[in-house]
C-alpha positions as CSV (number, residue, x, y, z in Angstrom):
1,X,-157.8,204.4,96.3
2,X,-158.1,203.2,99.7
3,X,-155.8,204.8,102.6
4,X,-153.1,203.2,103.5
5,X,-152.2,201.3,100.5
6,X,-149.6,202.0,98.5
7,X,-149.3,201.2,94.4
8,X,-146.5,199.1,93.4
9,X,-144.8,200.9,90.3
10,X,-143.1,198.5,87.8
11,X,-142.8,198.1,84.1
12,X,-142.2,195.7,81.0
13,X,-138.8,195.6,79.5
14,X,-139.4,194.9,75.6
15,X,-136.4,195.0,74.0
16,X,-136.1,191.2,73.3
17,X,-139.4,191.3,71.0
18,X,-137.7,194.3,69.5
19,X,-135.3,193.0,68.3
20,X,-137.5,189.8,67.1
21,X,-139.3,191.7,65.3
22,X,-136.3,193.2,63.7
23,X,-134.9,190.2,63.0
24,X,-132.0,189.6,65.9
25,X,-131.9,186.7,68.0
26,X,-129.1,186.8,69.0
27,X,-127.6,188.9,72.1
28,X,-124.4,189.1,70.6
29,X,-125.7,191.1,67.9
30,X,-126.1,194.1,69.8
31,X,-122.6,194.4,70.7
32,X,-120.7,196.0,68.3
33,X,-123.5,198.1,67.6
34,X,-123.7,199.6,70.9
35,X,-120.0,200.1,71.0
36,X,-120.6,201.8,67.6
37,X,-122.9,204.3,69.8
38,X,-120.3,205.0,72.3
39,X,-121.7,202.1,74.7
40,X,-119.3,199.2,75.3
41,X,-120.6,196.3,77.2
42,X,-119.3,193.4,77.5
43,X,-121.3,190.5,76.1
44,X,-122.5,189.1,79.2
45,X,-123.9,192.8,79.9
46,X,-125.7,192.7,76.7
47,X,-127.9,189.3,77.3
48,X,-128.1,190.3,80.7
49,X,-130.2,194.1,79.2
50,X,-131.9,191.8,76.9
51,X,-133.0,188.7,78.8
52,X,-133.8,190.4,82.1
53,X,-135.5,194.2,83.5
54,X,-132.8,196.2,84.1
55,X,-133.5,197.8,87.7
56,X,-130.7,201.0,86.2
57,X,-129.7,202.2,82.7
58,X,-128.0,205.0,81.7
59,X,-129.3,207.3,79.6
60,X,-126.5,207.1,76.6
61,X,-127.0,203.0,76.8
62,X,-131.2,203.6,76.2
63,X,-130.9,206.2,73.9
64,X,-128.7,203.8,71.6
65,X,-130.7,200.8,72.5
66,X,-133.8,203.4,70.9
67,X,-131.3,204.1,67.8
68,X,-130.4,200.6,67.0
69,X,-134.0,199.4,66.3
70,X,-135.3,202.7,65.2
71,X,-137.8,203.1,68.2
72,X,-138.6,205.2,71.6
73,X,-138.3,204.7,75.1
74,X,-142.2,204.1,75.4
75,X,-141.9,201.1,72.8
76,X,-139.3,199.9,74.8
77,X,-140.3,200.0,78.4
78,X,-144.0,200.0,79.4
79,X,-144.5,201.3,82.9
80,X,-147.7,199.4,84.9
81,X,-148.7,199.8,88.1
82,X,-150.1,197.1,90.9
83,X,-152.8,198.4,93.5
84,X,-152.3,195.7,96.2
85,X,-154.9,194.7,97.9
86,X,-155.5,194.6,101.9
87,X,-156.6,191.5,103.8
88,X,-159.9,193.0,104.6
89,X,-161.0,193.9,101.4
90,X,-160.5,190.5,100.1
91,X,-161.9,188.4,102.6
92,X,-165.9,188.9,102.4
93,X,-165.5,188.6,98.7
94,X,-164.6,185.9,96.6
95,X,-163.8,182.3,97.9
96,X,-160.0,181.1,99.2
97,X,-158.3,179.4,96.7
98,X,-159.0,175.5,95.6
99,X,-156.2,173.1,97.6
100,X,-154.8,171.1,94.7
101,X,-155.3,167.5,95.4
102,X,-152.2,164.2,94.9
103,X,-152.2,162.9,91.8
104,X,-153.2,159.0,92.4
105,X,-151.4,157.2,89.7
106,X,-153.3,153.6,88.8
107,X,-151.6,150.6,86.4
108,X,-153.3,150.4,83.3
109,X,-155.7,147.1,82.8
110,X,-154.7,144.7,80.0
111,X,-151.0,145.9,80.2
């Protein structure tokens, strides 16, 4: 890796395909079964864990989140990294970008 730059540490969140797969669709459904685990959220929490990456979760809410669908941290979150890249690396190689171009909208003949 090049000097300087830094990798950019993030991951997927995949507990809305988990629960797909498992047959919920809906957010609400998680609810009562987190407050059966000790973990009571309200149910705006809830589709908030499920719809977006949560930037903080405690430990007691994943480990239920891991017992309710019967899987482990690693099915649900999937780290990745991004190496960025620096100016000067990518300018002698590929080509800039295509400009898109305005849309020129014609009448149809024989309408």
């Amino acid at each position: 890796m090049t000097a300087g730059l830094k990798r950019q540490m993030g991951y997927h969140w995949h507990l809305r395909r988990l629960m797909a797969e498992r047959g919920m669709f809906a957010t609400t459904d998680l609810v009562p079964l987190l407050a059966d685990r000790g973990v009571n959220l309200s149910r705006e929490q809830v589709y908030r864990l499920v719809v977006r990456v949560p930037e903080r979760l405690n430990l007691t809410a994943l480990a239920a989140l891991c017992d309710i669908p019967a899987c482990t941290p690693a099915d649900l979150i999937e780290p990745h990294a991004e190496v960025p890249t620096s100016k000067r690396a990518s300018a002698g190689g590929s080509p800039p970008p295509a400009r898109p171009r305005r849309a020129r909208v014609v009448p149809l003949s024989g309408a």
